[in-house]
VMD Tcl script that draws the C-alpha trace (Angstrom):
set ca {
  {52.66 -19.38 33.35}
  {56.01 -20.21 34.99}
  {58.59 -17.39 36.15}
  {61.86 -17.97 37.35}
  {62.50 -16.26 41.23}
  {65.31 -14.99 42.93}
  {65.67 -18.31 45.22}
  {66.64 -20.32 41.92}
  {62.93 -22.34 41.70}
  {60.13 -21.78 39.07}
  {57.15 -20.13 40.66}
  {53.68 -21.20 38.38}
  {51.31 -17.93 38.94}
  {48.36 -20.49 38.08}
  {49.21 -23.08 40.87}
  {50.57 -20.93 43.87}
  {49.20 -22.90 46.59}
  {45.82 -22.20 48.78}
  {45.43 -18.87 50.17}
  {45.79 -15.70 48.85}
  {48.86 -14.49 47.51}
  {49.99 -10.86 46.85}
  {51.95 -10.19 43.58}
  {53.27 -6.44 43.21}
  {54.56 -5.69 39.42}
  {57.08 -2.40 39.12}
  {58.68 -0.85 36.73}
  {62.64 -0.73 38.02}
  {64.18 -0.48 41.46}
  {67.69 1.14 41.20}
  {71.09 -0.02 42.31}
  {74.13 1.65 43.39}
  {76.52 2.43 40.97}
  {74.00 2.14 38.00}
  {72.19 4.78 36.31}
  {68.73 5.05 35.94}
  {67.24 5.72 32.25}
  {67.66 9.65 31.52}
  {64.65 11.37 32.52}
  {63.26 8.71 34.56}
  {61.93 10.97 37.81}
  {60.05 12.73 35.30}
  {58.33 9.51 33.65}
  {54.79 9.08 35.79}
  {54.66 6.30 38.40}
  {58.44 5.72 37.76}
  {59.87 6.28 40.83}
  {59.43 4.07 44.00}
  {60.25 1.17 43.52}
  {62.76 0.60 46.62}
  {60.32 2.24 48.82}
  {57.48 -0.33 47.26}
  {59.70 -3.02 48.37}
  {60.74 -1.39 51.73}
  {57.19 -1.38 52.25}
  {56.48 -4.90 51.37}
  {59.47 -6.01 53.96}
  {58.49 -3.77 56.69}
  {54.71 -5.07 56.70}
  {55.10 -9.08 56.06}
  {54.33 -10.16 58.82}
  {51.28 -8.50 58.86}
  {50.48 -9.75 55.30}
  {50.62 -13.26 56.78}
  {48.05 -12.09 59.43}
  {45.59 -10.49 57.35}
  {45.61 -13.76 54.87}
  {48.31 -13.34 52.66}
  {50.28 -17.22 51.67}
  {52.87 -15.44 50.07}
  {54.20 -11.95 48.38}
  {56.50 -11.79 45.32}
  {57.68 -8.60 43.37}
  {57.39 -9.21 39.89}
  {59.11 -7.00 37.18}
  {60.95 -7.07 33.91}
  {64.45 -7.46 35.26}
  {66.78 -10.89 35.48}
  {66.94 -12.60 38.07}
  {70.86 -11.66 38.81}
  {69.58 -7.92 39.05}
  {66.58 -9.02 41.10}
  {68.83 -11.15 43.71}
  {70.79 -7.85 44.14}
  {67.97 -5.72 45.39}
  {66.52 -8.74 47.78}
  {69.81 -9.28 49.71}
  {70.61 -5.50 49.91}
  {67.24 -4.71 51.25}
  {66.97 -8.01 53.10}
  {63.41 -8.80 51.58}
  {61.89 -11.63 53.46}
  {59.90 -12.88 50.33}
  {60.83 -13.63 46.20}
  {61.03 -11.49 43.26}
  {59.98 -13.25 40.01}
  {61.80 -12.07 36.74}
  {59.48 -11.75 33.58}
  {61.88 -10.64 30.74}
  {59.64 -11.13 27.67}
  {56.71 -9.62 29.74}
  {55.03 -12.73 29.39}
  {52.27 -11.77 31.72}
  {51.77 -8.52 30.06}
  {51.15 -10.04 26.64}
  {48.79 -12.40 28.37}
  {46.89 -9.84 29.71}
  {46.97 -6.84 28.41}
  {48.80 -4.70 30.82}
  {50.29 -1.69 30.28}
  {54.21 -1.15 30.06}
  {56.21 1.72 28.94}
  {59.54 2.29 26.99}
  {62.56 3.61 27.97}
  {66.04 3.89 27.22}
  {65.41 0.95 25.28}
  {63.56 -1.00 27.79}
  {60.03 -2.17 28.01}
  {59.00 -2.04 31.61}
  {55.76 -2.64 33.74}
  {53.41 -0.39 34.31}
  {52.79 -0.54 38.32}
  {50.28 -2.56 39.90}
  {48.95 -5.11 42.25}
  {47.51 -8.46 41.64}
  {45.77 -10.56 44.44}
  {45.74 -14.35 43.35}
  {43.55 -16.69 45.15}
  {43.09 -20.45 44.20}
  {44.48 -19.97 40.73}
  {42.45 -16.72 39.89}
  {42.92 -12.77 40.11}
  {40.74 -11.85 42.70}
  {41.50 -8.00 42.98}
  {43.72 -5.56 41.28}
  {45.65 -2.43 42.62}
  {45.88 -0.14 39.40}
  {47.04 2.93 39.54}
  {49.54 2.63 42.55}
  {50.29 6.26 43.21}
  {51.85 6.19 46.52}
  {54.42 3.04 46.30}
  {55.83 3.69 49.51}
  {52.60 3.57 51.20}
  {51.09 0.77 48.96}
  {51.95 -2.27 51.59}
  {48.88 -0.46 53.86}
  {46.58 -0.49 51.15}
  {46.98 -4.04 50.19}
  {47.18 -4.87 53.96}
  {44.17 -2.85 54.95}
  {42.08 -4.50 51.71}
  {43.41 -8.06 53.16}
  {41.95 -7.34 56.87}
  {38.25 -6.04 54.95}
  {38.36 -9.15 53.38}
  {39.43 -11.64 55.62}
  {36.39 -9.81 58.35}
  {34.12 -9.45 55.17}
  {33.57 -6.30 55.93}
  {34.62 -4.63 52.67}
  {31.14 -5.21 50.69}
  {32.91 -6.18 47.59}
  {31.09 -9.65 45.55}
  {33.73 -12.21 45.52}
  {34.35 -11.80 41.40}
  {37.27 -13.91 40.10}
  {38.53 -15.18 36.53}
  {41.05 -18.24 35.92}
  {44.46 -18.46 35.70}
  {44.44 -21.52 34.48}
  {42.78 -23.17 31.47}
  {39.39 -24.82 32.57}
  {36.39 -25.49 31.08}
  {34.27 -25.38 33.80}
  {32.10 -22.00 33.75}
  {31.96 -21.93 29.92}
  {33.29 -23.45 27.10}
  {36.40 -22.08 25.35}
  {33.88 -22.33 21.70}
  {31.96 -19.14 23.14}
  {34.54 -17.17 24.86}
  {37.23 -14.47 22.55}
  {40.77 -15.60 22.56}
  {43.22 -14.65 24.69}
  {44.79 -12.56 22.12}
  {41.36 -11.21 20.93}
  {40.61 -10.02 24.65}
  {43.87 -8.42 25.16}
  {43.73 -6.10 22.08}
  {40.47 -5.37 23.67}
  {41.27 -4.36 27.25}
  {42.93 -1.42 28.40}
  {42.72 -1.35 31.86}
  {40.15 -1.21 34.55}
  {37.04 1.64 34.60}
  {35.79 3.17 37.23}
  {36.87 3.28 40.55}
  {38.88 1.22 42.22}
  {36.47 -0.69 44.64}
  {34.84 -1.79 41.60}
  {37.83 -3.79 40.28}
  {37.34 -7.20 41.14}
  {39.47 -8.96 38.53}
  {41.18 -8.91 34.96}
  {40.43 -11.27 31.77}
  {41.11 -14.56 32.15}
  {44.28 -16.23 30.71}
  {42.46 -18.81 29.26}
  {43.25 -21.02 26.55}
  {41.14 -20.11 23.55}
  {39.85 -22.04 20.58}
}
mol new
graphics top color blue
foreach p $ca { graphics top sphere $p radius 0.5 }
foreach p [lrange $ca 0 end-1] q [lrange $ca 1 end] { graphics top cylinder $p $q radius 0.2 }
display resetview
């Protein structure tokens, strides 16, 4: 899957490069001189979405020390509206625009509706070689979310976190099972609503596999 960022290029989430890289999906950050969607502080994980960022900026470097290749945003937004937010807030990494919610109808995420918008859910994907190797769901503190994912990077980079490496394909491959004995992707999404249990026992989401 192939999503256009903020610098102009086409960013493939199934061939980012070695190394891990951190993807954080929100909802809507806001912009001066444009309202928000009526009610929108009262809608649940709504708000946060500048500090998320802030966040993000203020702890890159220390991404790239604890392991991270890269961090994008990722959110329903163009990429005009997008560009706006990264030079205001002088973000030292990409945001990638998914209009159609591509990646949600891949996998099954949740979004939300409002003032005639379908928006992202908030989230956090770590993608490693091609597969989602952990998941941040729910984010509940976006302004403080940039520690979390940083102190999860350090655990894992000292393997001291405990957690069994579990990952699932980004990209079509054949070579842990064939796509004859494995649900569609479509079949799989109708299926899955989310992660259970608690949160160090996420280890990754359904695969976006090709199916038969």
């Amino acid at each position: 899957m192939t999503l256009r960022a903020t610098a102009g290029r086409e960013v493939a989430l199934d061939r980012l490069g070695p190394g891990r890289t951190v993807v954080y999906v929100y909802p809507l950050s806001g912009r001066p001189g444009v309202a928000l969607p009526e009610g929108w502080d009262a809608i649940p994980g709504a708000r946060g979405c500048t500090a998320e960022a802030c966040g993000f900026r203020d702890h890159h470097r220390e991404l790239a020390e604890a392991g991270a290749a890269a961090v994008y945003g990722l959110s329903a937004q163009d990429t005009e509206y997008q560009r706006e937010l990264v030079e205001r807030l002088h973000l030292p990494f990409e945001m990638l625009s998914d209009e159609r919610l591509r990646l949600a109808d891949a996998l099954g995420l949740r979004t939300f509706e409002t003032g005639g918008m379908r928006l992202y859910r908030r989230r956090t994907m770590v993608i490693r070689d091609g597969a989602i190797e952990h998941v941040f769901f729910p984010v509940d503190a976006p302004g403080e979310h940039a520690e979390e994912v940083l102190t999860w990077l350090r655990r894992r980079t000292s393997g001291t976190d405990g957690e069994a490496p579990r990952r699932r394909r980004l990209r079509s491959s054949s070579s842990t099972a064939s796509t004859s004995s494995m649900p569609s992707v479509r079949s799989r999404c109708r299926r899955w609503r989310g992660p259970a249990g608690p949160p160090s026992t996420w280890g990754s989401w359904p695969a976006l596999r090709s199916g038969p």
